[in-house]
C-alpha positions as CSV (number, residue, x, y, z in Angstrom):
1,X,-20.6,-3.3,-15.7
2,X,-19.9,-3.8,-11.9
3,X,-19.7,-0.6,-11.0
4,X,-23.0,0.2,-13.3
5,X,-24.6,-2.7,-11.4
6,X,-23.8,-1.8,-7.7
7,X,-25.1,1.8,-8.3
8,X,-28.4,0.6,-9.7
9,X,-28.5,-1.9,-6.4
10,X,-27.9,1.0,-4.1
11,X,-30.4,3.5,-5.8
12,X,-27.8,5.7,-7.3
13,X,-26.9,6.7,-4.0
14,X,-22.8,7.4,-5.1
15,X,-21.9,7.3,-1.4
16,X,-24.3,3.9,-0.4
17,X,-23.2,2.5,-3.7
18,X,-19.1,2.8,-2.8
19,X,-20.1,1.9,0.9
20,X,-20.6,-1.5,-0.4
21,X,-17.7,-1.8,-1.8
22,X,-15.7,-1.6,1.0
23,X,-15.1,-4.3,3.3
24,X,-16.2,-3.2,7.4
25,X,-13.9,-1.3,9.0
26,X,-12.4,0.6,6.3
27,X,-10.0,-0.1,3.0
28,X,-7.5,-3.5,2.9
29,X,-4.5,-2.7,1.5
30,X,-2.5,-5.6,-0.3
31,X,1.6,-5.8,0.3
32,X,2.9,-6.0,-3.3
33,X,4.7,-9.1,-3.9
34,X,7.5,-7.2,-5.4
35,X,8.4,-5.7,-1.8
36,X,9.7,-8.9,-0.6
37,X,11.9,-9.3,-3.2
38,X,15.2,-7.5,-2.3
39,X,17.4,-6.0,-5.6
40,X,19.9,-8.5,-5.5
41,X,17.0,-11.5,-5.6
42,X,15.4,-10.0,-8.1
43,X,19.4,-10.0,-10.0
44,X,19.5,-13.5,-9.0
45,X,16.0,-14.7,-10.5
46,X,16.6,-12.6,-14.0
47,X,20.2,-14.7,-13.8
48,X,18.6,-17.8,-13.5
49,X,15.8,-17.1,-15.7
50,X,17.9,-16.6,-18.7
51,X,20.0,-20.2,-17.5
52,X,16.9,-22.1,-16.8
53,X,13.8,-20.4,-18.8
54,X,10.6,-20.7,-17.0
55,X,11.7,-24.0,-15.0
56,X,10.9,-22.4,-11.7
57,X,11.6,-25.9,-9.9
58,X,15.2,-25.2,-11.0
59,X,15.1,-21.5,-10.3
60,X,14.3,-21.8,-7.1
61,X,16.5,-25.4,-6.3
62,X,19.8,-23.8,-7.3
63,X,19.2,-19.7,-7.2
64,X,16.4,-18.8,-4.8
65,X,15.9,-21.8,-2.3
66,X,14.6,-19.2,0.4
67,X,11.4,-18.3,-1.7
68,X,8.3,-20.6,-2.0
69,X,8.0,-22.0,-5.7
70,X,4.7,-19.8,-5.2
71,X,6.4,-16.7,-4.8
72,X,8.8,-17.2,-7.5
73,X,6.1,-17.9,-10.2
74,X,4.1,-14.3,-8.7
75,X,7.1,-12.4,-9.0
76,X,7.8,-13.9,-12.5
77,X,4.2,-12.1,-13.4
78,X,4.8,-9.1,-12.0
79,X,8.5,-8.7,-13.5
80,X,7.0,-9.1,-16.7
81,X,5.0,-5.9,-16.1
82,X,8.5,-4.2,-15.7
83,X,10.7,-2.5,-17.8
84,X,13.5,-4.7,-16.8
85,X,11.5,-7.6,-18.6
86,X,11.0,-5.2,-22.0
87,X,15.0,-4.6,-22.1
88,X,15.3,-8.5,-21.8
C-alpha cells in the first residue's frame, strides 16, 4: 500500500516516485547487528542461553559483560532468524 501510495503522490513517475524514497544524498546502508558479534560470542550467548533462558540480565552479567543488555536482546532476534536457533 506504501509503495501504491507514493506512486500515486508522484504522478506515476517510477523514477520521481523512488526519488522520494531515498534519503538526500544517496542510499543509508545499516551495519547488521550480527557483524559485531564475533563466532565465539555468539558460542558464548547460545551457552548461556540454554543455562539461563531469556534472562538477558544474567546473560550478559556472567557470559557477555562487554555487550550492552541492548545488544544482547537484538542479537537474540536476529539468532532466532538463524538456522542455528531451528537445530536448538
Amino acid at each position: 500500500f506504501h509503495a501504491m501510495d507514493t506512486l500515486q503522490r508522484n504522478g506515476y513517475d517510477l523514477a520521481r516516485a523512488m526519488a522520494t524514497l531515498v534519503p538526500q544524498g544517496g542510499p543509508v546502508l545499516c551495519r547488521d547487528e550480527m557483524e559485531e558479534w564475533s563466532a565465539s560470542e555468539a558460542m558464548l550467548f547460545e551457552e548461556a542461553l540454554e543455562k539461563y533462558g531469556k534472562d538477558f540480565n544474567d546473560i550478559r552479567q556472567d557470559f557477555l559483560p562487554w555487550k550492552s543488555l541492548a545488544s544482547i536482546v537484538q542479537f537474540y532476534y536476529m539468532w532466532k532468524t538463524t538456522d542455528r536457533y531451528i537445530q536448538q
